[in-house]
C-alpha positions in Angstrom: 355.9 -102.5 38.8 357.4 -99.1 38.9 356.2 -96.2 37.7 358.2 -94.3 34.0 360.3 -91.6 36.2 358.9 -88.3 35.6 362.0 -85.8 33.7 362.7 -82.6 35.5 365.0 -79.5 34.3 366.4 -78.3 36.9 365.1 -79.6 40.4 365.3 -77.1 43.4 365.6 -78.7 46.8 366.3 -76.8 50.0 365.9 -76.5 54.1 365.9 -80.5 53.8 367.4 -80.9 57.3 368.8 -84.4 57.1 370.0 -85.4 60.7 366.8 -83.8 62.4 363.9 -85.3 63.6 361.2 -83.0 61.4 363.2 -84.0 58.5 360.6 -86.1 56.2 363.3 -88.0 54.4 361.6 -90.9 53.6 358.8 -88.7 51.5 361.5 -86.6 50.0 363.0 -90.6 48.9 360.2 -91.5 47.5 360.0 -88.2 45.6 363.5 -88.5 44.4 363.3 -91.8 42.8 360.1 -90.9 40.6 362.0 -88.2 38.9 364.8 -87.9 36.6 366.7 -84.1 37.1 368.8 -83.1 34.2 370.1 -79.9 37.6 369.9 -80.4 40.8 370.1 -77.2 43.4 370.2 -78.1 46.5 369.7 -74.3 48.0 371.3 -74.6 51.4 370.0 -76.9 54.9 370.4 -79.6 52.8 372.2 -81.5 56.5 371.4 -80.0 59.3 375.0 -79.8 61.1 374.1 -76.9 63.4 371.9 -80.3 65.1 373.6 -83.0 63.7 373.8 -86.3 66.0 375.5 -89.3 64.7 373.3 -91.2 67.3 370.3 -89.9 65.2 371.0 -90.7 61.5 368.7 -92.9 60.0 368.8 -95.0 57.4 366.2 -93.3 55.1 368.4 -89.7 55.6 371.2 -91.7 54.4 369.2 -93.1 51.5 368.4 -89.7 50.8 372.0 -88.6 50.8 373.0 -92.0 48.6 370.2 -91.0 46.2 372.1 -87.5 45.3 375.3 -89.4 45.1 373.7 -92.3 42.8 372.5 -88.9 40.4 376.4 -87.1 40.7 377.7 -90.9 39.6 375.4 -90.4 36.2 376.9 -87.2 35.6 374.0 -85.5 36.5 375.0 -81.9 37.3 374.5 -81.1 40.9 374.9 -77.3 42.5 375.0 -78.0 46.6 374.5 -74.3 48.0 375.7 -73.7 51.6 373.0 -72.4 53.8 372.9 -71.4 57.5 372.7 -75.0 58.8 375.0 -76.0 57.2 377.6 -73.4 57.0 380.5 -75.4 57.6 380.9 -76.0 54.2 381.3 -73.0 53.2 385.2 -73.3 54.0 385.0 -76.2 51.4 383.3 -73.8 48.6 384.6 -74.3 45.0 385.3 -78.0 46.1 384.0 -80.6 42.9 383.1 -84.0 43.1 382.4 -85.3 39.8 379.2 -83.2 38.8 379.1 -82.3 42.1 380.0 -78.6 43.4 379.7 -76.8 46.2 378.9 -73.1 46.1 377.2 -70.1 47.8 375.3 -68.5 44.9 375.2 -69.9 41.6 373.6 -68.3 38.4 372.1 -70.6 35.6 371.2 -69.2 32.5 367.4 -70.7 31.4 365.6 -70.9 28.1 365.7 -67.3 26.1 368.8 -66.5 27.8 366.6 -65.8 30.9 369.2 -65.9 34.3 368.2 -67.3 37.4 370.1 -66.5 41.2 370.2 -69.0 43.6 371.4 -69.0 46.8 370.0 -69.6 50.4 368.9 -66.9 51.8 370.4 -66.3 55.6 372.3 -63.5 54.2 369.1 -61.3 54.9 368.4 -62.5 58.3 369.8 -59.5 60.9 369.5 -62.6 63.8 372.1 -64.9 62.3 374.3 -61.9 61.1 374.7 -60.3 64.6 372.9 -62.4 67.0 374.0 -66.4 65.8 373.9 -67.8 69.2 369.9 -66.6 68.8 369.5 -67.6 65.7 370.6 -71.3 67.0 368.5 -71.5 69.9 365.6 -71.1 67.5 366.6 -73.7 65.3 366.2 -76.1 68.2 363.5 -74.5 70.1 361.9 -75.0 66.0 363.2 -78.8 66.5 361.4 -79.2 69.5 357.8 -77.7 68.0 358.4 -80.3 65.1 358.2 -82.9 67.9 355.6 -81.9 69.5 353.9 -81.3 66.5 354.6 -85.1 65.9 353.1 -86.0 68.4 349.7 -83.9 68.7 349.1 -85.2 64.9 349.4 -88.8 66.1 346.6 -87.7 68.8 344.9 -85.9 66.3 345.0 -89.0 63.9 344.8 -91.9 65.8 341.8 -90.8 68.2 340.0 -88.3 67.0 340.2 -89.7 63.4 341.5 -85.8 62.5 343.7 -84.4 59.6 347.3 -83.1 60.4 348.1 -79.8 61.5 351.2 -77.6 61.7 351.5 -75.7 64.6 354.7 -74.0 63.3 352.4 -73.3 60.1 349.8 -71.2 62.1 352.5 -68.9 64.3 354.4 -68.3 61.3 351.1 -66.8 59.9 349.4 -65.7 62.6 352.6 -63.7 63.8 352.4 -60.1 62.6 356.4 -60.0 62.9 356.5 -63.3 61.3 354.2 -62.3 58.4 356.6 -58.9 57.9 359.7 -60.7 58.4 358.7 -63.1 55.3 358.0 -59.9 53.0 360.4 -58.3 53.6 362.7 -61.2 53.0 361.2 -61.6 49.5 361.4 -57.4 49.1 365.0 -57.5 49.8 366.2 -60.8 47.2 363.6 -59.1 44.7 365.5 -56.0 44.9 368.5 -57.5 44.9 367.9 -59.5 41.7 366.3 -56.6 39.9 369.3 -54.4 40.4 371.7 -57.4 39.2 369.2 -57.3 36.2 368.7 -60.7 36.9 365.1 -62.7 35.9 364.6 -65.1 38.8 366.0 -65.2 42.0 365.7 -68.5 44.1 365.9 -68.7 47.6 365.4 -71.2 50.4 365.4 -70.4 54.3 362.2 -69.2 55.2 360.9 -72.3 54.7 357.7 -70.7 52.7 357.1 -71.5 49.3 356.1 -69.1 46.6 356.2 -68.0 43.0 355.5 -64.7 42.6 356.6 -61.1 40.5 357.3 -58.5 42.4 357.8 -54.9 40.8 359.7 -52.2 41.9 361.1 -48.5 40.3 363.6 -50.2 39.0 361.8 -53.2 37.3 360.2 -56.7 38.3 361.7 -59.9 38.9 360.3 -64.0 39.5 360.6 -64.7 43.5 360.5 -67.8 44.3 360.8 -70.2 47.4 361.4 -73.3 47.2 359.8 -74.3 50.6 361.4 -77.3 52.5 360.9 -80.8 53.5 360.0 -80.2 57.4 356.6 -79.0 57.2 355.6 -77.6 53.5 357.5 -81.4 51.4 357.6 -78.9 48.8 360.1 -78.5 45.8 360.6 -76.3 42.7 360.8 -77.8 39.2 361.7 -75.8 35.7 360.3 -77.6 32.4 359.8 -76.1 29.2 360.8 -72.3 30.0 358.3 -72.9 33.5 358.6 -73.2 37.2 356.0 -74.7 39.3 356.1 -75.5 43.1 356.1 -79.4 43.6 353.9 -80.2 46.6 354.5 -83.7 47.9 351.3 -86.0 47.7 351.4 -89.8 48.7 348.7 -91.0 46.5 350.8 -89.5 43.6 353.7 -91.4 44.4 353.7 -94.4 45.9 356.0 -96.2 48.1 356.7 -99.0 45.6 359.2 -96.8 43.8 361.9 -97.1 46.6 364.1 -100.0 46.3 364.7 -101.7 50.0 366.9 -104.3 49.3 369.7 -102.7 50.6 370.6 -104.5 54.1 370.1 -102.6 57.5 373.1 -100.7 58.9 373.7 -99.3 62.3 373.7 -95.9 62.8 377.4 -95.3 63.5 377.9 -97.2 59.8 375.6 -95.0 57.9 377.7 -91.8 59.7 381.1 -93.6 58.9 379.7 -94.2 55.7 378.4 -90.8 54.4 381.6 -89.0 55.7 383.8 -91.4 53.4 381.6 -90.5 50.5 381.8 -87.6 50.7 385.7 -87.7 51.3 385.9 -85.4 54.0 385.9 -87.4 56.7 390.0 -85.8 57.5 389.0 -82.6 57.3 386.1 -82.4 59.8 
């Protein structure tokens, strides 16, 4: 028997990565379904088309991608902000599909009148505004940790009877440049925000996520980060005039809520099928 779906506000997804091979889709499925979002922002990498392969789709990134769709079909309002990965949409910003829009930035206004920024993030990031070709061979050298990653937790797990670790998770912090890249990433969007007298600002990108005030001379603002669905399966969720960070949690919610019924495709279907759906497939 399933489990009542739990109502959300506004959800905020982003640095999903469908199309890669750290994408945890099938988590992020099972999250999905156990919720019902009023908003949806998905704040940029939502695909991954800087890596995409149509020989590597499978078919829990397309349930994923169905899922959204099944929400946009209720009328549920959805806000799909381009991000670095997948900047080729950006061409196709102000395109609407129903409830579905995509967009670079997008401001909502909350409860009390209170406005809240989205938008990715990459804007701030010197490498992919002068150095792209750099900023790409990260994203598959990243790729490429994720595997290995992969595969030392099924060492980890399977012999030694060890917990998971993140190996991306422990340079990214024990980086000095890493650690001052991330603050002054949030400096910069707080600043930002604050002089756009704005009470939240949302971003996605560094793949870290947080809720936090930051205070300058000019004032204070809500950071937060929504994370991603690589290494953190983190979200953010507003209810009741309140954000909170979503960690994912598989004894939370379990796998009976995703329907399977659905019969098995091949990969080149699922590809065929997703571009039609998204009625774009001429213009790509």
């Amino acid at each position: 028997m399933q489990r009542k779906k739990r109502k959300v506000e506004i959800l905020v997804l982003s640095d999903v990565h469908l199309g890669t091979y750290g994408c945890n889709a099938k988590q992020l499925l099972i999250y999905l379904k156990s919720i019902k979002p009023k908003t949806v922002v998905l704040n940029g990498d939502t695909i991954d088309i800087w890596q995409f392969n149509k020989r590597y789709w499978p078919r829990s990134h397309m349930k994923v991608v169905k899922q959204i769709l099944s929400w946009m079909s209720k009328g549920v309002k959805i806000y799909y902000v381009t991000g670095n990965h997948d900047e080729m949409l950006r061409k196709f910003v102000g395109f609407r599909m129903g409830s579905l829009q995509i967009v670079n930035k997008v401001v909502l206004t909350l409860e009390d009148d209170k406005k809240a920024w989205f938008f990715h993030g990459d804007v701030f990031d010197v490498t992919m505004q002068h150095s792209k070709w750099l900023a790409r061979l990260g994203a598959i050298g990243y790729d490429t940790l994720i595997l290995i990653n992969m595969f030392a937790n099924f060492i980890s797990q399977k012999i030694f009877r060890k917990g998971k670790l993140s190996l991306s998770k422990r340079i990214k912090n024990s980086v000095k440049s890493a650690v001052k890249f991330i603050n002054n990433f949030e400096n910069t969007a707080a600043d930002i925000g604050i002089s756009n007298k704005y009470d939240y600002v949302i971003c996605g990108h560094i793949h870290q996520p947080e809720i936090r005030e930051i205070t300058n001379h000019h004032g204070s603002i809500m950071y937060l980060n929504s994370g991603d669905w690589i290494e953190n399966l983190t979200s953010l969720e507003y209810n009741n005039g309140e954000w909170l960070i979503y960690k994912y949690n598989e004894k939370e919610v379990p796998e009976e809520n995703i329907d399977d019924e659905e019969p098995e495709l091949t990969n080149n279907q699922l590809f065929s099928n997703m571009l039609q759906e998204f009625n774009i497939i001429n213009d790509l």
